[in-house]
C-alpha positions as a printed Julia matrix, in Angstrom:
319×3 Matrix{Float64}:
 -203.67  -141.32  41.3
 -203.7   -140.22  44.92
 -204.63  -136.38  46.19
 -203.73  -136.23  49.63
 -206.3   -133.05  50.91
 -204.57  -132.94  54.51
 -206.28  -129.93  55.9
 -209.34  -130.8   53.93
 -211.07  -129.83  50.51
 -214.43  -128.55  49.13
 -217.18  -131.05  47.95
 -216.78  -129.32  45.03
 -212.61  -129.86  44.16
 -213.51  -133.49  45.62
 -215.8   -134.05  42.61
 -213.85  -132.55  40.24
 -210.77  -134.55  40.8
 -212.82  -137.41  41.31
 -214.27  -136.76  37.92
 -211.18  -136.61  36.27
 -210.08  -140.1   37.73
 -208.28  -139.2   40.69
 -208.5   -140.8   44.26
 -209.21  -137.89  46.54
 -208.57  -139.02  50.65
 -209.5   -135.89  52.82
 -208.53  -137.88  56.15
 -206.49  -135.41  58.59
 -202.95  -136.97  58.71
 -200.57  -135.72  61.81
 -197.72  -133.86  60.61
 -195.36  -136.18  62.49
 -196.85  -139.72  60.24
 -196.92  -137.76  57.07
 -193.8   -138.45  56.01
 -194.83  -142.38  56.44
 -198.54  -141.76  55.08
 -197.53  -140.19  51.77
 -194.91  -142.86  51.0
 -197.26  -145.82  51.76
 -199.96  -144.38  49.55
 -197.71  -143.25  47.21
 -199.22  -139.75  47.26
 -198.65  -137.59  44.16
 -200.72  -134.37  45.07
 -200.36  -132.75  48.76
 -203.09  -130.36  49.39
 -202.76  -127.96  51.9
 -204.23  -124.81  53.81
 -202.58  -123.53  56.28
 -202.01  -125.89  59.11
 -199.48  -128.89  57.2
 -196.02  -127.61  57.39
 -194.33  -129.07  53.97
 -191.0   -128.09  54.91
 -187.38  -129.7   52.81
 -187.22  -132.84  55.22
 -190.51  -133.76  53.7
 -190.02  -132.84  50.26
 -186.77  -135.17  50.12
 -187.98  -137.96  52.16
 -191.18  -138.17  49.63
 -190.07  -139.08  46.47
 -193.94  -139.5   44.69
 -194.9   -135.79  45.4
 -195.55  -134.49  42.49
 -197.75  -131.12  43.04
 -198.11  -129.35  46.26
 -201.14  -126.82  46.66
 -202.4   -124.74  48.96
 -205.54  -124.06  49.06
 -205.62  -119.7   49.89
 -202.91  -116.95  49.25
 -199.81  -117.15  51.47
 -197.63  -119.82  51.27
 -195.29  -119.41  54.36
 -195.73  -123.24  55.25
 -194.7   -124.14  52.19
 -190.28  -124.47  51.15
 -191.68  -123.25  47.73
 -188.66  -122.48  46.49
 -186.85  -125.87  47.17
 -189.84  -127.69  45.86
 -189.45  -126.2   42.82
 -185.81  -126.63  42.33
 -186.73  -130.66  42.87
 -188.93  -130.0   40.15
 -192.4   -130.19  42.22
 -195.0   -128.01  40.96
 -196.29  -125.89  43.72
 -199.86  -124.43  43.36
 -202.06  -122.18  45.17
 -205.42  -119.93  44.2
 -204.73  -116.56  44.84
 -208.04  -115.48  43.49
 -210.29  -117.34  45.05
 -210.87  -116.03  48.65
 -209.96  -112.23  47.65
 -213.69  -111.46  48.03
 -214.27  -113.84  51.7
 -211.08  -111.81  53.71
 -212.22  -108.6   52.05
 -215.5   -108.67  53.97
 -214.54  -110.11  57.2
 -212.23  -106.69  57.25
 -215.35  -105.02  56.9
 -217.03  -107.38  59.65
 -214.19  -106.15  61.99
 -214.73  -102.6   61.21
 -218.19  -102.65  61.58
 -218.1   -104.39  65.01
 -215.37  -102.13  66.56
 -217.03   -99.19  64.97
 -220.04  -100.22  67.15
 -218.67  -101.99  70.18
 -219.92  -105.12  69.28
 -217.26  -107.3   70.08
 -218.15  -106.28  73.68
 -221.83  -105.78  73.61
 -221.71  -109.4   72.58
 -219.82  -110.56  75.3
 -222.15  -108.84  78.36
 -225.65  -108.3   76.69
 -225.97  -112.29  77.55
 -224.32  -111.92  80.65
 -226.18  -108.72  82.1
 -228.41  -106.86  79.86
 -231.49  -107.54  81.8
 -230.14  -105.84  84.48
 -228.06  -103.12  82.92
 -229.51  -102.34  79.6
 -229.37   -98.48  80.55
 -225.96   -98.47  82.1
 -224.52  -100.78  78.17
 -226.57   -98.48  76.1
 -224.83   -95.39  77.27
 -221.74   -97.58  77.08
 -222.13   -98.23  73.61
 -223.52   -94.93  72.31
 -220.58   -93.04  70.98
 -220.39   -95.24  67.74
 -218.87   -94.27  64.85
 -219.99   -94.29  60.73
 -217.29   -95.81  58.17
 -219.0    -93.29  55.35
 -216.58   -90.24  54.86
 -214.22   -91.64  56.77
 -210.18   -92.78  55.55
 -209.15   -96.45  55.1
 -205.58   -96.48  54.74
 -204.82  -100.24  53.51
 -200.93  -101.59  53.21
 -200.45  -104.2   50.36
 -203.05  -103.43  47.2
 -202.55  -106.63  45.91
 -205.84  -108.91  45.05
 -207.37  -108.82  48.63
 -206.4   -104.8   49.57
 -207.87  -103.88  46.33
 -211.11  -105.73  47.06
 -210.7   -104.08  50.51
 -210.78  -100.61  48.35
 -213.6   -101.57  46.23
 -215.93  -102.32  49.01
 -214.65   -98.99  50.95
 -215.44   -96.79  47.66
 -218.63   -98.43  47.49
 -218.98   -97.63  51.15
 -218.11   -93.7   50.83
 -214.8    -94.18  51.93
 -211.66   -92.12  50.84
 -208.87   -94.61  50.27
 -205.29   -94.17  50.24
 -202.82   -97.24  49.88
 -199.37   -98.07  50.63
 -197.36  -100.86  48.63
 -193.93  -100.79  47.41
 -194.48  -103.01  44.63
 -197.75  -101.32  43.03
 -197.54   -97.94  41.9
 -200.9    -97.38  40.81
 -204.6    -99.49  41.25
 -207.45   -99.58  38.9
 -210.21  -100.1   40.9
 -213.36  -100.95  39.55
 -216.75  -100.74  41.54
 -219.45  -102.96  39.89
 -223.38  -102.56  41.01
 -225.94  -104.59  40.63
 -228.07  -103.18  37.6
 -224.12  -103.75  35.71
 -223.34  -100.45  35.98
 -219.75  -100.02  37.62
 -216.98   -96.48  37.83
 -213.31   -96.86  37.39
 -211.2    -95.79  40.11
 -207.74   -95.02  40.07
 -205.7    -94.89  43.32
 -202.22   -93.85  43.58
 -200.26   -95.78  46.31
 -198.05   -93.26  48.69
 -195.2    -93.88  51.04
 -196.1    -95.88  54.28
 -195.39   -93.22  56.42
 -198.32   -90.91  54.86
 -200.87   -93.88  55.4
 -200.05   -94.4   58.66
 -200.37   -90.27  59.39
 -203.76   -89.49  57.49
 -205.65   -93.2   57.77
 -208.58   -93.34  60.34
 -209.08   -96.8   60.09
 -205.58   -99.21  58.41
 -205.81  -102.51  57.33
 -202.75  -105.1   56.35
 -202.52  -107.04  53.52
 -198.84  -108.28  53.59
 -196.87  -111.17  53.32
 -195.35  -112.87  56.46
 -192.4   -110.89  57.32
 -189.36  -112.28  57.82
 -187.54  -109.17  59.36
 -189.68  -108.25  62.47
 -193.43  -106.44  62.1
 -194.98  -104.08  59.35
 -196.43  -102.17  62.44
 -194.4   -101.9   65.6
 -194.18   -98.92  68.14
 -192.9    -97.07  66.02
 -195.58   -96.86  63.79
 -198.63   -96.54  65.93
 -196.46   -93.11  67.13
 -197.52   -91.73  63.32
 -201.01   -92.74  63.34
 -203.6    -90.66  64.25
 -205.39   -90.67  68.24
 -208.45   -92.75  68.14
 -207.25   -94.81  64.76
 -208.24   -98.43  64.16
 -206.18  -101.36  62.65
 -207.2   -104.33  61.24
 -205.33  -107.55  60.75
 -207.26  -110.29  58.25
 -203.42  -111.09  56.64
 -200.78  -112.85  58.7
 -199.96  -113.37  62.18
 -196.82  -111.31  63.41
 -197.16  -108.66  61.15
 -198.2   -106.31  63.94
 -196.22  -106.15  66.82
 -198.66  -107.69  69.66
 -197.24  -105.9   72.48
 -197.69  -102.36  70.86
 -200.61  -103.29  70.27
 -202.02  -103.85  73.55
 -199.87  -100.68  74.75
 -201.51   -98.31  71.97
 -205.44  -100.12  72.77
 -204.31   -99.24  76.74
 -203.53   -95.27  75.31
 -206.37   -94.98  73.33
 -203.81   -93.97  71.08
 -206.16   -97.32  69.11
 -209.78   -97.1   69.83
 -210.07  -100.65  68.55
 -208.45  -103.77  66.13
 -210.11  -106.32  64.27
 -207.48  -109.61  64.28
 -208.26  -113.17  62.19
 -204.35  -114.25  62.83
 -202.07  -113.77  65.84
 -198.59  -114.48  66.69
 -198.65  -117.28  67.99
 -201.41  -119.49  66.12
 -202.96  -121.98  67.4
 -202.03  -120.27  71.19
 -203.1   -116.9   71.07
 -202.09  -114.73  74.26
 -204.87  -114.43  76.58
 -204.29  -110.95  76.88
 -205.4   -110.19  73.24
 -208.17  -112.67  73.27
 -209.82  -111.3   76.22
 -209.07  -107.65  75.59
 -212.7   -105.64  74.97
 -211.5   -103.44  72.17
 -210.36  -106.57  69.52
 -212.69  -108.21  67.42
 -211.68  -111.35  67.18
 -211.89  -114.21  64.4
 -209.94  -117.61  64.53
 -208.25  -117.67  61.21
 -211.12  -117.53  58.64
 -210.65  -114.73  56.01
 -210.65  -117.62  53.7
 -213.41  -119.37  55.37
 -216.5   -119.25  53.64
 -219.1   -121.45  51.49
 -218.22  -119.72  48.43
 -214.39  -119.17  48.8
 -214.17  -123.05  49.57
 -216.1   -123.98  46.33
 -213.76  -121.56  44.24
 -210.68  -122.96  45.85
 -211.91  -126.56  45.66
 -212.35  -126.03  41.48
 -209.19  -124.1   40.7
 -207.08  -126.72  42.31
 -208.87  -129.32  40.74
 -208.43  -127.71  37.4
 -204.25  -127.01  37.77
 -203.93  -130.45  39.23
 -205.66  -131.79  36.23
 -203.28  -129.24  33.67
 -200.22  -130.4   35.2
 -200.74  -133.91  34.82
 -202.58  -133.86  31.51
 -205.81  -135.37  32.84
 -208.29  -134.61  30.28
């Protein structure tokens, strides 16, 4: 049986399959011959990150497809619902990469917190020659200890976001509609750990008492989580952080409330307009940037890689 991986898979869900019989192909496959590709190779699993676009012209004009995963949380590229009502299992591993986005929020923090996104980008270029002038530049840095993290969404990845902020010092408040209450708890290494329970509040008292907010949403469908609007509640000097998906802050209030200082900095690993994002946030010197790779590390890949290989294997009763 043939696993199309289209965006590519972990040497580890490659040997698993493999292991249990399948034919895994990892080749890249344009989105405009995939129609064509999957039909010819009679394709029965479509892997998927989050480039491929399987959309309802290509779940009707495919008749073989069988499962369709994607590898990560979100599936936005994905007509999940109309897959299912042809009665194609659709797949993802929500728990795998909770840990990998979790830290590269942290990564973001700690860079803005101490101007490294920019002390990056001119200690090449002219720290011989400056080095006094960049370290007064770069000397009003700030601690994350004692501070607020206000995260919106405590699903798998905010409340990894709160376990590594408690373990941090951190207050943490939370907004989410669908969670009333979290259970966090904080493990250490000698396997001692404390419970945590946090209360989630209404968005409104997040955005007023956070000193640094991260998202953890869904794609939105009805315009941005954080818009002008928002940043008008937040408190002067705040910082956001965006490891979810593109679009759910409003770019152009963005760049207004940076210009204010109304946002001493953002973190962003998605953008609007993926794989084009605007020059003006990519070359702005208070975002840390990242292209797209909460998701993106050694272990996260080897833990998606397995728990695909192990539902694909369920569903079709390979044993």
């Amino acid at each position: 049986m043939n696993v199309l991986a289209n965006d590519g898979l972990d040497q580890s869900g490659i040997e698993a399959l493999t292991a249990k019989g399948f034919n895994v192909i990892t080749q890249k496959v344009p989105q405009d011959f995939l129609i064509g590709y999957i039909n010819e190779y009679k394709i029965k699993t479509l892997l998927v990150r989050s480039t491929t676009e399987v959309r309802k012209e290509l779940i009707d004009a495919c008749p073989s497809l069988q499962i369709i995963g994607r590898g990560g949380v979100g599936m936005d590229n994905i007509d999940v619902d109309y897959a299912r009502s042809k009665n194609i299992h659709v797949i993802n591993t929500p728990a795998a990469s909770s840990e990998s986005v979790a830290e590269l929020v942290f990564a973001h923090l700690f860079s803005g917190a101490r101007f490294l996104q920019d002390s990056n980008r001119k200690m090449p270029a002219v720290g011989d020659s400056q080095f006094a002038q960049l370290k007064k530049s770069y000397s009003n840095g700030i601690e994350l200890r004692g501070k607020t993290i206000g995260i919106i969404g405590m699903g798998r990845i905010g409340q990894e976001v709160a376990r590594i902020a408690l373990g941090l010092g951190m207050r943490v408040i939370a907004a989410d509609s669908n969670v009333g209450r979290a259970s966090i708890k904080v493990k250490f290494y000698n396997n001692q750990f404390i419970n945590v329970d946090i209360e989630t509040e209404p968005l409104e008292g997040v955005l007023k008492h956070a000193d640094f907010i991260t998202l953890h949403v869904p794609a939105q469908k009805n315009g941005a989580v954080i818009g002008e609007k928002e940043f008008a509640l937040m408190k002067n000097g705040v910082a956001v952080i965006n490891c979810s998906r593109g679009g759910v802050i409003n770019e152009e209030a963005l760049l207004s409330a940076l210009s204010s200082g109304k946002v001493a900095f953002a973190g962003l690993d998605v953008f609007s307009h993926e794989p084009t994002p605007s020059k003006e946030i990519l070359n702005h010197p208070k975002i840390s940037l990242s292209p797209h790779t909460g998701a993106s590390t050694l272990e996260a890949q080897d833990r998606i890689g397995i728990s695909l290989a192990e539902q694909i294997s369920s569903i079709l009763q390979v044993h």
